[in-house]
C-alpha positions in Angstrom: 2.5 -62.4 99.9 0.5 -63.6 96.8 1.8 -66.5 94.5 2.4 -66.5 90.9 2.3 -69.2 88.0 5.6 -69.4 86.3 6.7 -71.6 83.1 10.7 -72.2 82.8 12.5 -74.6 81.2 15.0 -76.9 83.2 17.5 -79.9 82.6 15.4 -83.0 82.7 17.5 -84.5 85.1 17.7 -81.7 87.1 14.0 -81.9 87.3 13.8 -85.4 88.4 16.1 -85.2 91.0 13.9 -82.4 92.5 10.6 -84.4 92.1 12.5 -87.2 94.1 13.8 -84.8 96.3 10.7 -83.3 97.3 8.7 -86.9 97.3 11.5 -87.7 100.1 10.9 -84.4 102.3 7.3 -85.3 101.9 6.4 -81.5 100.0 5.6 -80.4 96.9 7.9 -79.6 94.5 6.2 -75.9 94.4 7.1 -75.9 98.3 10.8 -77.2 97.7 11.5 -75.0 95.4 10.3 -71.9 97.5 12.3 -73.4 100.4 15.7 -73.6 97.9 15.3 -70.1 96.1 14.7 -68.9 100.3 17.8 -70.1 101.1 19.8 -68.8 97.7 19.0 -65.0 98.3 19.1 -65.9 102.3 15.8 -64.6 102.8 15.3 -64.9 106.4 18.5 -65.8 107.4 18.4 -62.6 110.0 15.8 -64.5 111.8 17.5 -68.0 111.7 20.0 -67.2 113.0 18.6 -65.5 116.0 16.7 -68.5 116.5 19.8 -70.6 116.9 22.3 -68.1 118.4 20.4 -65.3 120.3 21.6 -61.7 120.1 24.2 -61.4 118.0 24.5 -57.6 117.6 27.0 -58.0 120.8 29.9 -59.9 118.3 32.8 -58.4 117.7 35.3 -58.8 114.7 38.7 -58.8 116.0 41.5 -58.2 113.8 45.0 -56.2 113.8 45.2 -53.9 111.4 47.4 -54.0 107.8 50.1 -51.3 107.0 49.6 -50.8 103.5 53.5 -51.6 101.4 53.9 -49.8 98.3 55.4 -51.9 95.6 54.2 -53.9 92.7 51.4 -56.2 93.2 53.2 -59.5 91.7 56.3 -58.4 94.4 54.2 -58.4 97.8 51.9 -61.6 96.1 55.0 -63.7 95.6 56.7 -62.3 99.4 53.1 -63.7 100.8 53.5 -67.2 98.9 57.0 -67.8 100.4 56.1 -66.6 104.0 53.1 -68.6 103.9 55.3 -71.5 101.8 58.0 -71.1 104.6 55.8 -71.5 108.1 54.0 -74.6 106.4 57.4 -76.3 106.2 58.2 -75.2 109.8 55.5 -77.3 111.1 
């Protein structure tokens, strides 16, 4: 993958805090800011997190499924804030 030269404009704290940042990982700010814009679109993450956790097509989600209720919105959303209201108070 080939590199480009890029101008943007930036806070000027923002951009001393990055400087400092990357002065205390010991890279250059070019470097740092590959590594942060890596980890905002999760480029690679596939890969990370095989490295950590092994295979993890074998997972499961478990969950039960929901019965839909027919009813207005604001009805079921206020039922779900005193059920959830009511078993906080139980414990």
């Amino acid at each position: 993958m080939g590199k480009i030269k890029s101008s943007i404009y930036i806070d000027e704290d923002l951009w001393k805090g990055l400087k400092r940042r990357a002065v205390e990982a010991g890279l250059e700010i070019s470097s740092l800011l590959e590594e942060l814009i890596r980890d905002e679109l999760m480029i690679g993450i596939e890969e990370d997190l095989l490295e950590v956790g092994g295979d993890l097509s074998c997972l499961e989600i478990d969950f039960e499924p929901v019965k839909p209720v027919e009813g207005l919105v604001s009805t079921l959303t206020r039922e779900l804030r005193d059920e959830r209201g009511n078993s906080l108070l139980r414990h």
